[in-house]
CHARMM-style PDB file with segment names, atoms N, HN, CA, C and O in Angstrom:
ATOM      1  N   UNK     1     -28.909  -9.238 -58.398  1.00  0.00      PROA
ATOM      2  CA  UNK     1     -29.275 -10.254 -57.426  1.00  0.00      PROA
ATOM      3  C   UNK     1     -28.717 -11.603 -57.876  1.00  0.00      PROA
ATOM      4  O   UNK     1     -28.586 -11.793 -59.085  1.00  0.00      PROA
ATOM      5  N   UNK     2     -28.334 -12.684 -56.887  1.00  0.00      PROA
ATOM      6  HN  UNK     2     -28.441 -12.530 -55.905  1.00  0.00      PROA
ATOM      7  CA  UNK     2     -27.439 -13.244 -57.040  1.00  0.00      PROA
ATOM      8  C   UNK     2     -28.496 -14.393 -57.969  1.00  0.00      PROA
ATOM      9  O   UNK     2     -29.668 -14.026 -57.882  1.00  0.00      PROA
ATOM     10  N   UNK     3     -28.381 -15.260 -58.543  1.00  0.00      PROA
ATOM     11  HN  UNK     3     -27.429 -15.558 -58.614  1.00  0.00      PROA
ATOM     12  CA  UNK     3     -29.246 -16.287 -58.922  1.00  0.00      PROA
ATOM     13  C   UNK     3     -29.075 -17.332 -58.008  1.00  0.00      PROA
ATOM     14  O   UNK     3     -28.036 -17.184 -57.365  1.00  0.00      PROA
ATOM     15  N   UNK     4     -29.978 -18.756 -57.587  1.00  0.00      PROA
ATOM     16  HN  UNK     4     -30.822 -18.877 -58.109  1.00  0.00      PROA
ATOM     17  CA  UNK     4     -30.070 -19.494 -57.183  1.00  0.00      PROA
ATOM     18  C   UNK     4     -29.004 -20.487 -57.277  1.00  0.00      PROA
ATOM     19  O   UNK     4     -28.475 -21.023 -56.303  1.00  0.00      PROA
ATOM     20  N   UNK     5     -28.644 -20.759 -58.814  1.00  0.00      PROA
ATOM     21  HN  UNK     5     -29.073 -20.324 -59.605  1.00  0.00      PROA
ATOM     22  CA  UNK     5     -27.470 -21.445 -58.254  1.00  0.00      PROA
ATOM     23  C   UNK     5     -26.329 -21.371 -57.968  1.00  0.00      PROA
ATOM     24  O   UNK     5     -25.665 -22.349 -57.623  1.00  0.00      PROA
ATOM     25  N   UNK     6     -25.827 -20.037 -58.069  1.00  0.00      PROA
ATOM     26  HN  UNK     6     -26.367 -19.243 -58.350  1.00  0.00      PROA
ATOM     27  CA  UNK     6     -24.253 -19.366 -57.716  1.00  0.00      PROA
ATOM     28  C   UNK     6     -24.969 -18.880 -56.017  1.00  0.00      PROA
ATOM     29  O   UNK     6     -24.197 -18.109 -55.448  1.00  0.00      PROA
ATOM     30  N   UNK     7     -26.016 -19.141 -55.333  1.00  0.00      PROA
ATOM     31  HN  UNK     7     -26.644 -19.768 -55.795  1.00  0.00      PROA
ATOM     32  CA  UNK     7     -26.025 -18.538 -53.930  1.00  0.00      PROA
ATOM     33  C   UNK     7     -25.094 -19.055 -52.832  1.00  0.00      PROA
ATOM     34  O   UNK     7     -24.970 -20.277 -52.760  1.00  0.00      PROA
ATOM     35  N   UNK     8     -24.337 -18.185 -51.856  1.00  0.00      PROA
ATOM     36  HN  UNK     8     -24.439 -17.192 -51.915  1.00  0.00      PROA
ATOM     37  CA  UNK     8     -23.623 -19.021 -51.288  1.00  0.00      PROA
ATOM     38  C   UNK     8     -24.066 -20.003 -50.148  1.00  0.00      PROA
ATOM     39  O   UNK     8     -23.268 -20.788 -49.636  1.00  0.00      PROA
ATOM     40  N   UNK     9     -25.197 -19.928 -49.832  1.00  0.00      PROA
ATOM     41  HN  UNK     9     -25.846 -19.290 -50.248  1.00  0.00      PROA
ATOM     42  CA  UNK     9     -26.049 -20.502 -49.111  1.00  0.00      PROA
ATOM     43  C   UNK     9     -27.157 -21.213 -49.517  1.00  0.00      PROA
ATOM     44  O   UNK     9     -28.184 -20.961 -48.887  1.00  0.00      PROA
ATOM     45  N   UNK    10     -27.246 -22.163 -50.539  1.00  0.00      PROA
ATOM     46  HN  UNK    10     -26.412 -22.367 -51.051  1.00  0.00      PROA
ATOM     47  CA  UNK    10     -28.236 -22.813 -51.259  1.00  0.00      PROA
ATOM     48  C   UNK    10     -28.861 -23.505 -50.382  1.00  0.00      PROA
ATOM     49  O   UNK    10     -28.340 -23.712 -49.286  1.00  0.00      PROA
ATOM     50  N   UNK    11     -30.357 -24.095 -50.770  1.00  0.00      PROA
ATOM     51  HN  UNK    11     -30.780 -23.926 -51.661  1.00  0.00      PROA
ATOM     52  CA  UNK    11     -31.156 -24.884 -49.896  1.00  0.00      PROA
ATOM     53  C   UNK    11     -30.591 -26.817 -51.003  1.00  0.00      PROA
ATOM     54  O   UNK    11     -30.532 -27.150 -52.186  1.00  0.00      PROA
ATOM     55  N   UNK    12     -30.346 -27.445 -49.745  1.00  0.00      PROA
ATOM     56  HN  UNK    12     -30.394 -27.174 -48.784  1.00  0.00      PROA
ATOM     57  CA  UNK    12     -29.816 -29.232 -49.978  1.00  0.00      PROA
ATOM     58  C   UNK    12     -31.410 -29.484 -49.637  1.00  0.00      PROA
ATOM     59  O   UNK    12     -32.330 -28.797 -49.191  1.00  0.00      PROA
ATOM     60  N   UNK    13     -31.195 -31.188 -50.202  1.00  0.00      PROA
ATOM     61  HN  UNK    13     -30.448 -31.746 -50.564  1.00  0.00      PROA
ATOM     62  CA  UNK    13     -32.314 -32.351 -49.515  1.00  0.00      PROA
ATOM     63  C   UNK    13     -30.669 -33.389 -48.560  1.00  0.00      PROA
ATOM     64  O   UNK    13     -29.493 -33.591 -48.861  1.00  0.00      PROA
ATOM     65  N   UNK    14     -31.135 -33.577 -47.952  1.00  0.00      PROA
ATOM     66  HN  UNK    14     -32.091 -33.413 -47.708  1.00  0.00      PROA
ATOM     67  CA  UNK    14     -29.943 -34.851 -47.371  1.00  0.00      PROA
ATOM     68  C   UNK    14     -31.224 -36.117 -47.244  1.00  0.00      PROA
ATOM     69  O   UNK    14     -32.242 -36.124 -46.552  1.00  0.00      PROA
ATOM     70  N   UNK    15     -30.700 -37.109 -48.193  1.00  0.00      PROA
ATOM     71  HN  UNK    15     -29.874 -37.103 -48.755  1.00  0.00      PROA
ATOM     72  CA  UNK    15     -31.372 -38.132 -48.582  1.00  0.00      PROA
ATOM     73  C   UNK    15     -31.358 -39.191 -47.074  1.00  0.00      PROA
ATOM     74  O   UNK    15     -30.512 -38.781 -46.280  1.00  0.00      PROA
ATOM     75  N   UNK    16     -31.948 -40.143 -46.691  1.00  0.00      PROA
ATOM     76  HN  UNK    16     -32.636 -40.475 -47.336  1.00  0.00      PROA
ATOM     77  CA  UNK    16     -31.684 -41.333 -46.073  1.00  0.00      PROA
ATOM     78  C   UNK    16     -30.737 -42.080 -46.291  1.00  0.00      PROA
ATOM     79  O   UNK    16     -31.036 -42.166 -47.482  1.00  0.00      PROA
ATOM     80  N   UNK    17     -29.752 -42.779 -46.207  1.00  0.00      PROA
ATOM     81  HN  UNK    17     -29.509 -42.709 -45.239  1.00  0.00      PROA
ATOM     82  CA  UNK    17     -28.698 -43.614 -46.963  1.00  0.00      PROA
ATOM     83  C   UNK    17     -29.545 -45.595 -46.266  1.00  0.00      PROA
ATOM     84  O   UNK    17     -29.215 -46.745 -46.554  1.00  0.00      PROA
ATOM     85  N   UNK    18     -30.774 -44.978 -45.226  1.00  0.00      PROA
ATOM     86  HN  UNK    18     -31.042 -44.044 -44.992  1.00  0.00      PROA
ATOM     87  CA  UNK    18     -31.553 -46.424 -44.967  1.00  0.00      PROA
ATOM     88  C   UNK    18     -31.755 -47.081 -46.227  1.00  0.00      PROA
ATOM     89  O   UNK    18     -31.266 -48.150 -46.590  1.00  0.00      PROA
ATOM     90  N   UNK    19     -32.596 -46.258 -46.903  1.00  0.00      PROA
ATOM     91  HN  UNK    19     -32.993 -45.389 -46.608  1.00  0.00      PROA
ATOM     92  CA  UNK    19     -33.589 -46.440 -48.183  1.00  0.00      PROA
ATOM     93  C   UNK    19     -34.648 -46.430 -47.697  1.00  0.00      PROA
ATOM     94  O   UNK    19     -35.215 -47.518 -47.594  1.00  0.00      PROA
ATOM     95  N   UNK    20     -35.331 -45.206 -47.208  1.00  0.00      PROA
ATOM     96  HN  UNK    20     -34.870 -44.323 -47.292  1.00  0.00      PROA
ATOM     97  CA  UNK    20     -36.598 -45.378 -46.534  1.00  0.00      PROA
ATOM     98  C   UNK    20     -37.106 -44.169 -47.559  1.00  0.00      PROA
ATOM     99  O   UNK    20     -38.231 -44.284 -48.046  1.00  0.00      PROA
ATOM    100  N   UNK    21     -36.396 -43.163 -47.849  1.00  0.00      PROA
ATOM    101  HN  UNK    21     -35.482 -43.070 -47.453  1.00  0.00      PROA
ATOM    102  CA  UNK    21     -36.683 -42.104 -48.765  1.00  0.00      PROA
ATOM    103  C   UNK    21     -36.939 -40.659 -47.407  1.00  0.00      PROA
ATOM    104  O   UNK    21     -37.250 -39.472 -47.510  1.00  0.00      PROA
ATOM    105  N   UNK    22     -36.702 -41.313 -46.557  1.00  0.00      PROA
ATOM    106  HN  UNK    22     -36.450 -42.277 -46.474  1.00  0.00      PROA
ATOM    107  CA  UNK    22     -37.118 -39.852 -45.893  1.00  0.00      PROA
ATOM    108  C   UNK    22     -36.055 -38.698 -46.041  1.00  0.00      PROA
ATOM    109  O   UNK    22     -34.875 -39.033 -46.140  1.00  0.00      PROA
ATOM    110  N   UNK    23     -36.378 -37.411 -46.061  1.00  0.00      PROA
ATOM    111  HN  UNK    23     -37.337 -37.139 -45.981  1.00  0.00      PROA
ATOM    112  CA  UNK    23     -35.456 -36.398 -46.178  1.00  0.00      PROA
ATOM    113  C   UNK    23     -35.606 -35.470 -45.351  1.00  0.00      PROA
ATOM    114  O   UNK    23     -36.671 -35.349 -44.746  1.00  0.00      PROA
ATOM    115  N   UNK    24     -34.241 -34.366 -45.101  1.00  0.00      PROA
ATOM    116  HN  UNK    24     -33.375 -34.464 -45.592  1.00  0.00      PROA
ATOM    117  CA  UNK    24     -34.507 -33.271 -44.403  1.00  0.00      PROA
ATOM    118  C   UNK    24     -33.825 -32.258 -45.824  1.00  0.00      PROA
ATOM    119  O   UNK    24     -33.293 -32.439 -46.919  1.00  0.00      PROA
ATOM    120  N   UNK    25     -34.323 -30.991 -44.812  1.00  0.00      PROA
ATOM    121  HN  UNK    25     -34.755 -30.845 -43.922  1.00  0.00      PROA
ATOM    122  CA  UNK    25     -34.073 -30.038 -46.152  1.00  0.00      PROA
ATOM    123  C   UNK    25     -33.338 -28.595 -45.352  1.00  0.00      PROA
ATOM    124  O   UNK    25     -33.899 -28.133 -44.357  1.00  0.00      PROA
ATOM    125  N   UNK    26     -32.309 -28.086 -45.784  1.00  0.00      PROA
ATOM    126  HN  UNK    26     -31.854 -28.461 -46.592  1.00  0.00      PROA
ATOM    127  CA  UNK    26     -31.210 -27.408 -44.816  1.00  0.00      PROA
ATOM    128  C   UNK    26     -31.047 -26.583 -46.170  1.00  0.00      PROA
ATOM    129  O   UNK    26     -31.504 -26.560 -47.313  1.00  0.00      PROA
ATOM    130  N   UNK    27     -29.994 -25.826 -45.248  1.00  0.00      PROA
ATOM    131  HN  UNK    27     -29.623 -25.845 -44.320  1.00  0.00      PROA
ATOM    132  CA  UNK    27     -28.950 -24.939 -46.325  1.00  0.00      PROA
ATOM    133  C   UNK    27     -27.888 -25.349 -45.866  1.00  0.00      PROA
ATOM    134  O   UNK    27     -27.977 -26.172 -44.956  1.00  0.00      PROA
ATOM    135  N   UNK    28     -26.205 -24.827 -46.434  1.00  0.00      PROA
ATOM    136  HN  UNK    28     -26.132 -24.158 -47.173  1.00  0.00      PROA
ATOM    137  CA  UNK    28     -25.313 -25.164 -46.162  1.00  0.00      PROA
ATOM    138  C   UNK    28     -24.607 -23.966 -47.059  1.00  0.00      PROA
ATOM    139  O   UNK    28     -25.074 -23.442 -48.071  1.00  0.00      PROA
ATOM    140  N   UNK    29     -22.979 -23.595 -46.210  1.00  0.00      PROA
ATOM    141  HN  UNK    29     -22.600 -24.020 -45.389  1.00  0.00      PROA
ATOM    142  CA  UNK    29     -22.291 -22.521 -46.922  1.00  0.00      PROA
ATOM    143  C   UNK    29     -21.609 -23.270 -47.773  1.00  0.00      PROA
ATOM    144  O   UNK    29     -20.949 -24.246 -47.417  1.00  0.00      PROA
ATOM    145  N   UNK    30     -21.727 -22.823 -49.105  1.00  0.00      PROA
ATOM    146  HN  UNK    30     -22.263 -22.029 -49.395  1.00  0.00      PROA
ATOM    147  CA  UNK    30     -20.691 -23.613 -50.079  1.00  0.00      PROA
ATOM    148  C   UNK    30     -19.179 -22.821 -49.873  1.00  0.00      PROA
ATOM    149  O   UNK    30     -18.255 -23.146 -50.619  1.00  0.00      PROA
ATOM    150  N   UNK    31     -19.051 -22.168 -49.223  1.00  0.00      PROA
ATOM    151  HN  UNK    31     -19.802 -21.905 -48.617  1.00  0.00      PROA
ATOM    152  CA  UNK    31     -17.303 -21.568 -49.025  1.00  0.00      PROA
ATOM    153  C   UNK    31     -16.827 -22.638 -48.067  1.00  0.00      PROA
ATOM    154  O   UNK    31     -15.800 -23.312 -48.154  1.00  0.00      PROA
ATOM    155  N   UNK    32     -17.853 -22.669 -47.052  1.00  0.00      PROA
ATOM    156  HN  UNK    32     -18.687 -22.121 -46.982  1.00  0.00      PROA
ATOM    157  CA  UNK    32     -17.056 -23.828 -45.798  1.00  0.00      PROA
ATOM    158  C   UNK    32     -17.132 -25.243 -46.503  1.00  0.00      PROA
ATOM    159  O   UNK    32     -16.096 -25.908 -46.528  1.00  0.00      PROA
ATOM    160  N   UNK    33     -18.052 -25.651 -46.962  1.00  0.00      PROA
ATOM    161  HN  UNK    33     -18.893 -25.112 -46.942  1.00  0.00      PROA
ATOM    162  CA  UNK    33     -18.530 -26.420 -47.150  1.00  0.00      PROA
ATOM    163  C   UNK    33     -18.733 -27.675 -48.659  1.00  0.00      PROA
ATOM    164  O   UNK    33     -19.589 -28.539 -48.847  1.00  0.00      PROA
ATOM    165  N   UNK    34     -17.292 -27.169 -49.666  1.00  0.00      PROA
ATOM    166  HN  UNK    34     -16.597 -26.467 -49.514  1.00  0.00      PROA
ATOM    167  CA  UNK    34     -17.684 -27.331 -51.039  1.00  0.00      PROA
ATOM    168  C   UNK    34     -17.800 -28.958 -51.497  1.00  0.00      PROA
ATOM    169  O   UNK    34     -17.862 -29.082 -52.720  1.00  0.00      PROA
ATOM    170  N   UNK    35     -17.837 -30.099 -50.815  1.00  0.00      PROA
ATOM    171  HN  UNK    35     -17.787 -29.999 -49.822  1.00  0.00      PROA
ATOM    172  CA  UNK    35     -18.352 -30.909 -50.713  1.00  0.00      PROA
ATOM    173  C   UNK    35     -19.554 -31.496 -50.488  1.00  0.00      PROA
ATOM    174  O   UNK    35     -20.343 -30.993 -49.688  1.00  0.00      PROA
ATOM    175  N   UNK    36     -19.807 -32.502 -51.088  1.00  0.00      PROA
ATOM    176  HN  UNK    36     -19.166 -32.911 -51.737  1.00  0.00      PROA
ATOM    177  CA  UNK    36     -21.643 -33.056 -50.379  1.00  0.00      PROA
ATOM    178  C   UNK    36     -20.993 -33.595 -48.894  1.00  0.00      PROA
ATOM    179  O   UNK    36     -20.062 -34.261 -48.440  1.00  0.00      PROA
ATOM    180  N   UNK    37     -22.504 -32.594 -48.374  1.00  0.00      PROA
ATOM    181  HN  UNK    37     -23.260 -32.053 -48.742  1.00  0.00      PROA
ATOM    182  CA  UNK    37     -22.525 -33.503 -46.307  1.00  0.00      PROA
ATOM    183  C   UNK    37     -23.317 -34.483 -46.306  1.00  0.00      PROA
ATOM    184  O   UNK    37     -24.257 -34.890 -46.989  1.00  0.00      PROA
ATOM    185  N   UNK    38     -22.895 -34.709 -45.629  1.00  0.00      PROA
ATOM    186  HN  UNK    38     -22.131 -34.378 -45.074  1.00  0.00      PROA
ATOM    187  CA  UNK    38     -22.993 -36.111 -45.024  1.00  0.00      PROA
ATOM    188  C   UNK    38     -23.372 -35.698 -43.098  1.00  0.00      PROA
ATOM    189  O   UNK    38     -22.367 -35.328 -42.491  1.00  0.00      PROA
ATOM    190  N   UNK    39     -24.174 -35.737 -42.584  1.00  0.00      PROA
ATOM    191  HN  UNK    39     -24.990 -36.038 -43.077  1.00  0.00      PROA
ATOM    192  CA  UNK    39     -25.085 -36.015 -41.232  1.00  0.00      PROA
ATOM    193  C   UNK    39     -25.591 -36.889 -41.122  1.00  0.00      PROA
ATOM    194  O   UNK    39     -26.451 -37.371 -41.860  1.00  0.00      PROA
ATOM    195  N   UNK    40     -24.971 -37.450 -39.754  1.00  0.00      PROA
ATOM    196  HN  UNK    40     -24.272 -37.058 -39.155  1.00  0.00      PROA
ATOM    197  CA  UNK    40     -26.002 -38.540 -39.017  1.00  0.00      PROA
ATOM    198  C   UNK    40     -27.030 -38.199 -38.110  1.00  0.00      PROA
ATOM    199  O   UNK    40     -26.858 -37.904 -36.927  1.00  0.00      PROA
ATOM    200  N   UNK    41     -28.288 -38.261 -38.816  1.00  0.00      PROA
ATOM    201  HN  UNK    41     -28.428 -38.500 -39.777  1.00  0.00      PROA
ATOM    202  CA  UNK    41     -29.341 -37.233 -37.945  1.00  0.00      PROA
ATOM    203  C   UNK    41     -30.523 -38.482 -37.894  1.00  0.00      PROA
ATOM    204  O   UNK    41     -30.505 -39.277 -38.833  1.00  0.00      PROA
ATOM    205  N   UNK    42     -31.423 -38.644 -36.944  1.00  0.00      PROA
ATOM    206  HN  UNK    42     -31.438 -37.998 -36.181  1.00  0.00      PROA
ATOM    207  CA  UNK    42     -32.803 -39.537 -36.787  1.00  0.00      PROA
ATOM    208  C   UNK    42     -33.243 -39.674 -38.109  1.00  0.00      PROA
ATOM    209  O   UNK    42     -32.953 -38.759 -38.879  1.00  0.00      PROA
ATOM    210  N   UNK    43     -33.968 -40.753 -38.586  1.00  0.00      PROA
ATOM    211  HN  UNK    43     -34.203 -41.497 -37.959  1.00  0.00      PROA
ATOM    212  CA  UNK    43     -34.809 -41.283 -39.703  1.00  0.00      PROA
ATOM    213  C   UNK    43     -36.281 -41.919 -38.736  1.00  0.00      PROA
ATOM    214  O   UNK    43     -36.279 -42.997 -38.142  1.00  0.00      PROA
ATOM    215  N   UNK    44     -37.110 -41.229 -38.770  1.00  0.00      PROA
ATOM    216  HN  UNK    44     -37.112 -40.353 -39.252  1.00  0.00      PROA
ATOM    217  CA  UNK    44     -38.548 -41.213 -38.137  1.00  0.00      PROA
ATOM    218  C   UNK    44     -38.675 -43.308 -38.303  1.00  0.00      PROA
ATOM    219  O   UNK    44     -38.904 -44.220 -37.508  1.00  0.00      PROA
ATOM    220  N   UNK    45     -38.412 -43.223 -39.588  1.00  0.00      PROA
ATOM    221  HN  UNK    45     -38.226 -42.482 -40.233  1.00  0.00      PROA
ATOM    222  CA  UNK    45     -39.015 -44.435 -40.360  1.00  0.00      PROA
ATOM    223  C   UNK    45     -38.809 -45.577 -39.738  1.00  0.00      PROA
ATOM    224  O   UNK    45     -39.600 -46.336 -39.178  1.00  0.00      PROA
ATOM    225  N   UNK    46     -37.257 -45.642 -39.946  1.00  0.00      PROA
ATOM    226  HN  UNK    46     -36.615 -45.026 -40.401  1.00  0.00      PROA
ATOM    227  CA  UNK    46     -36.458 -47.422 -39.086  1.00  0.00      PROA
ATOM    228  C   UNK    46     -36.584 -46.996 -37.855  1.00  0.00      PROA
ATOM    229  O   UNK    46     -36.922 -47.938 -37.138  1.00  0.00      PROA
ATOM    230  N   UNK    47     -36.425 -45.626 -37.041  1.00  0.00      PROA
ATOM    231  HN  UNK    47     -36.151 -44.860 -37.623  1.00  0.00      PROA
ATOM    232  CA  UNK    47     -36.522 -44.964 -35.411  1.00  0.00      PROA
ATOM    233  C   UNK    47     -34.834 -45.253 -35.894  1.00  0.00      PROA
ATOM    234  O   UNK    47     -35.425 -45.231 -36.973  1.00  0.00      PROA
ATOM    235  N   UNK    48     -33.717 -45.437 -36.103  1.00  0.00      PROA
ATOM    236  HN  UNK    48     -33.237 -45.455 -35.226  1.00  0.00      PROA
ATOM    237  CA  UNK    48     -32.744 -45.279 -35.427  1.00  0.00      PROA
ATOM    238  C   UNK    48     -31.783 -44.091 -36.299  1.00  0.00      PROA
ATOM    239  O   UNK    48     -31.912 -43.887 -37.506  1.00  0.00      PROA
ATOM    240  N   UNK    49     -31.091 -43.581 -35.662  1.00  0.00      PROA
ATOM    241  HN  UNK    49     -30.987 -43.746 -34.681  1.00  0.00      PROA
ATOM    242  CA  UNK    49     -29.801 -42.513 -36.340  1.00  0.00      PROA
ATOM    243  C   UNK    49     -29.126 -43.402 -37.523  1.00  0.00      PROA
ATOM    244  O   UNK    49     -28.815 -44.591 -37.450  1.00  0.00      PROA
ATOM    245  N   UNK    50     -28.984 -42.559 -38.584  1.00  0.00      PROA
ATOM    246  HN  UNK    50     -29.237 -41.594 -38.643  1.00  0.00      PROA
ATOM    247  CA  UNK    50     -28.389 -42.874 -40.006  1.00  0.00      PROA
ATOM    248  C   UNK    50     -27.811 -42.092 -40.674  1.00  0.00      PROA
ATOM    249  O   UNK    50     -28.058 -41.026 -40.109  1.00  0.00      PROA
ATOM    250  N   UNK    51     -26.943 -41.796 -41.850  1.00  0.00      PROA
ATOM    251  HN  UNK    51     -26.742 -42.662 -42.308  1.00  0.00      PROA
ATOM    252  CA  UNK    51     -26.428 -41.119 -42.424  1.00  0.00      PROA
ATOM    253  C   UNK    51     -27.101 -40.539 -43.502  1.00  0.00      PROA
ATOM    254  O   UNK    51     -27.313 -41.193 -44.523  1.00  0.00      PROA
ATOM    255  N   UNK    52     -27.598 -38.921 -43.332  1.00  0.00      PROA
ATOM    256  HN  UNK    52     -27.426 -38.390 -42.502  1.00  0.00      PROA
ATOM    257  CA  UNK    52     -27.863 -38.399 -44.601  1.00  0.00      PROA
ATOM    258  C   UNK    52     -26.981 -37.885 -45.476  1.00  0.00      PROA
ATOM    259  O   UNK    52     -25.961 -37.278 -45.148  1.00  0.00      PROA
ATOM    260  N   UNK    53     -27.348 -38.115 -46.636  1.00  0.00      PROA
ATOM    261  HN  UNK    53     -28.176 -38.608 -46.903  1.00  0.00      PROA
ATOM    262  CA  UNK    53     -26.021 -37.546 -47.619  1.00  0.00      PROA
ATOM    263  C   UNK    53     -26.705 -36.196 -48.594  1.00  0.00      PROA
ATOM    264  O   UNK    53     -27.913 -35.986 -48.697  1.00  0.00      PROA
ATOM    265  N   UNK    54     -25.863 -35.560 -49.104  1.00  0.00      PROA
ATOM    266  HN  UNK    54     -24.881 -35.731 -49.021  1.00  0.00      PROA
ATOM    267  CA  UNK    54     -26.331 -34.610 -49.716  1.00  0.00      PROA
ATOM    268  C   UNK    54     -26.867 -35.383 -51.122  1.00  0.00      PROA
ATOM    269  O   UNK    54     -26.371 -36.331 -51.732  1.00  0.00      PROA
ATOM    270  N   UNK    55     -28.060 -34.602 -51.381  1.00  0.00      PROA
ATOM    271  HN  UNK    55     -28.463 -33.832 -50.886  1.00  0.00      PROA
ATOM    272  CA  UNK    55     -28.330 -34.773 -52.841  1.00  0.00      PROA
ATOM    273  C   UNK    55     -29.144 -33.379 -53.355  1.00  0.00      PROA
ATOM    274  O   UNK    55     -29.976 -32.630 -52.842  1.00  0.00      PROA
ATOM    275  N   UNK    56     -28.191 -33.472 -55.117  1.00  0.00      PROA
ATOM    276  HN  UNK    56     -27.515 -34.079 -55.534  1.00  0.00      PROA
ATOM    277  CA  UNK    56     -28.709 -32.070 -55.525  1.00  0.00      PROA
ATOM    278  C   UNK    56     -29.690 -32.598 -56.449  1.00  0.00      PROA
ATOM    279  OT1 UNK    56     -30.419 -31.833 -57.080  1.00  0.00      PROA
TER     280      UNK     56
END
């Protein structure tokens, strides 16, 4: 069984880049994907769309 951190589908946090601290929590394919993402998705906090970034 594969271990957690060689999975090819690991679970991310994508941080706020506001500084509000809010997070969402996803997976992502590391074959498509072998960079940190970056989404501009809602932040509850300020109310407006912002950039989450990956953090491990």
């Amino acid at each position: 069984m594969a271990s957690k951190s060689t999975d090819v589908r690991p679970k991310i946090k994508l941080r706020s880049t506001a500084g509000t601290g809010y997070t969402y929590v996803t997976r992502k394919n590391r074959r498509n994907d072998p960079d940190r993402l970056v989404l501009r998705k809602y932040d509850p906090v300020v109310r407006r769309h912002v950039e989450f970034r990956e953090e491990r």
